[in-house]
C-alpha positions as CSV (number, residue, x, y, z in Angstrom):
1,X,0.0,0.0,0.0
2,X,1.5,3.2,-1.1
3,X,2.6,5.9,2.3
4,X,3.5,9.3,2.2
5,X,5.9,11.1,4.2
6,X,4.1,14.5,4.1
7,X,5.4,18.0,5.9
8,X,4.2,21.4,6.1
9,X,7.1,23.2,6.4
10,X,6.3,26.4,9.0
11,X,9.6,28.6,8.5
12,X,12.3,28.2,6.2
13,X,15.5,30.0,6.7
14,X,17.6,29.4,3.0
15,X,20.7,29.8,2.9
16,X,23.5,27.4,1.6
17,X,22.4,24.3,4.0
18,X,19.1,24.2,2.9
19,X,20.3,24.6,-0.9
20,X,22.3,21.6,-0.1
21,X,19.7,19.6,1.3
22,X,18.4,20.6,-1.9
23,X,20.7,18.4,-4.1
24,X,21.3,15.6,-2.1
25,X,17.7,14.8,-1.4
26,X,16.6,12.7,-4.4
27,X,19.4,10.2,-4.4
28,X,18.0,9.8,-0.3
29,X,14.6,8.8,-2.2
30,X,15.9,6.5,-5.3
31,X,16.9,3.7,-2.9
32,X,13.2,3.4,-1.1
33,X,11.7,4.4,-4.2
34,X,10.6,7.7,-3.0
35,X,9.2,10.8,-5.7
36,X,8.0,13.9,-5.3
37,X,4.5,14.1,-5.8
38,X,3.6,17.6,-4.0
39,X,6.8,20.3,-3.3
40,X,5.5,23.5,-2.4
41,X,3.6,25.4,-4.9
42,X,0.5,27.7,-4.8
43,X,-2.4,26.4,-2.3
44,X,-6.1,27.9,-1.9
45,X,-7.7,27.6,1.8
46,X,-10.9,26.1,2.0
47,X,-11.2,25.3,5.9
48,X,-9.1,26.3,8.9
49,X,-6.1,27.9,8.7
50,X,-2.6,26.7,6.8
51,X,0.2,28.3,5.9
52,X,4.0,27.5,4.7
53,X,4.4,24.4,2.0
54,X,3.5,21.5,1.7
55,X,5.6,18.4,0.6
56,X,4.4,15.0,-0.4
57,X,6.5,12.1,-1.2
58,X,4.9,8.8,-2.1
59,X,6.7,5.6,-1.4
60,X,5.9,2.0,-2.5
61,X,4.5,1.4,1.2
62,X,5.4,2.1,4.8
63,X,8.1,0.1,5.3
64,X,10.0,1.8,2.6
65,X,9.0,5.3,4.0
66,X,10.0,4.3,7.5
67,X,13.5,2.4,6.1
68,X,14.4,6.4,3.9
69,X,13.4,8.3,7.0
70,X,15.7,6.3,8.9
71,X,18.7,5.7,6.7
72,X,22.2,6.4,7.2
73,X,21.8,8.3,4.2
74,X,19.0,10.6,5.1
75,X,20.3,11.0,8.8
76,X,23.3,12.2,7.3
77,X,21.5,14.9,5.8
78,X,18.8,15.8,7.9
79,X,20.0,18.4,9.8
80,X,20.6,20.7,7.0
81,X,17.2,21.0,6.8
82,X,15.8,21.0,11.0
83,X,18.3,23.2,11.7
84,X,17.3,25.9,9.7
85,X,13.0,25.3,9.4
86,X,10.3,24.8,11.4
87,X,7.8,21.6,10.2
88,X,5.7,19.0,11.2
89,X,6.3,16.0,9.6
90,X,4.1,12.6,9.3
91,X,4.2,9.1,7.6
92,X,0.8,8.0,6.7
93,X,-0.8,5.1,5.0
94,X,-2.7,5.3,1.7
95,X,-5.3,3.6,0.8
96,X,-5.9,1.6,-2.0
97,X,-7.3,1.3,-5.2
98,X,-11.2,1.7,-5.3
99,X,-12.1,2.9,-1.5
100,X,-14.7,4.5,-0.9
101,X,-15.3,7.1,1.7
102,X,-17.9,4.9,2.8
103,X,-15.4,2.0,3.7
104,X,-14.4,4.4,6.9
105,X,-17.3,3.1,8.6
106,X,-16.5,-0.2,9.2
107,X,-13.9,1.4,11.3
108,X,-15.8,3.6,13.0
109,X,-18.6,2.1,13.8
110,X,-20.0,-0.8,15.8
111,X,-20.4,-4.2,13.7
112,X,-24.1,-4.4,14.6
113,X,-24.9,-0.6,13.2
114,X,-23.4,-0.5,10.2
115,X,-25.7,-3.8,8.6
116,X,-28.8,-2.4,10.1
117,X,-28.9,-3.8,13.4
118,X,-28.7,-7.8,12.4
């Protein structure tokens, strides 16, 4: 199931680490099979409040998100980018091919509501 390591990055302070971070990035990604799929660019609110970018890279599943986040290769980079921004960053599960918003409910609600009470 494809994951995504998304981040709204806060505060950026660019300067020549965060250019660096810059270039080094993608080959971080090739190994897990990480891309780009959101990288900033313009946004219109519709609810709440947001502001800063947004970045989404998909991976081929969590493991592979998790195993990129926590590479040597990645930790050897990181900094160069928490040093100099403010972000929150997740890993979250996708779902796949054909859900439904509807399929949430078997989650969320008890067996015996969600068939009518039988």
């Amino acid at each position: 199931m494809t994951a995504y390591a998304i981040a709204r990055m806060r505060a950026i302070d660019f300067g020549p680490d965060i250019v660096e971070y810059l270039r080094r990035i993608d080959a971080t990604l090739e190994p897990y099979g990480g891309r780009f799929v959101v990288h900033g660019g313009a946004y219109r609110v519709l609810e709440g409040e947001w502001s800063g970018d947004t970045i989404v890279i998909a991976f081929p599943d969590g493991e592979r998100a998790h195993a990129w986040y926590d590479s040597p290769v990645y930790r050897e980079i990181i900094a160069l980018r928490t040093d100099h921004s403010t972000a929150d960053l997740i890993i979250v599960e996708g779902v796949g091919e054909g859900y439904r918003g509807e399929d949430a409910l078997a989650k969320l609600l008890p067996a015996h509501e969600g068939d009518g009470g039988a």
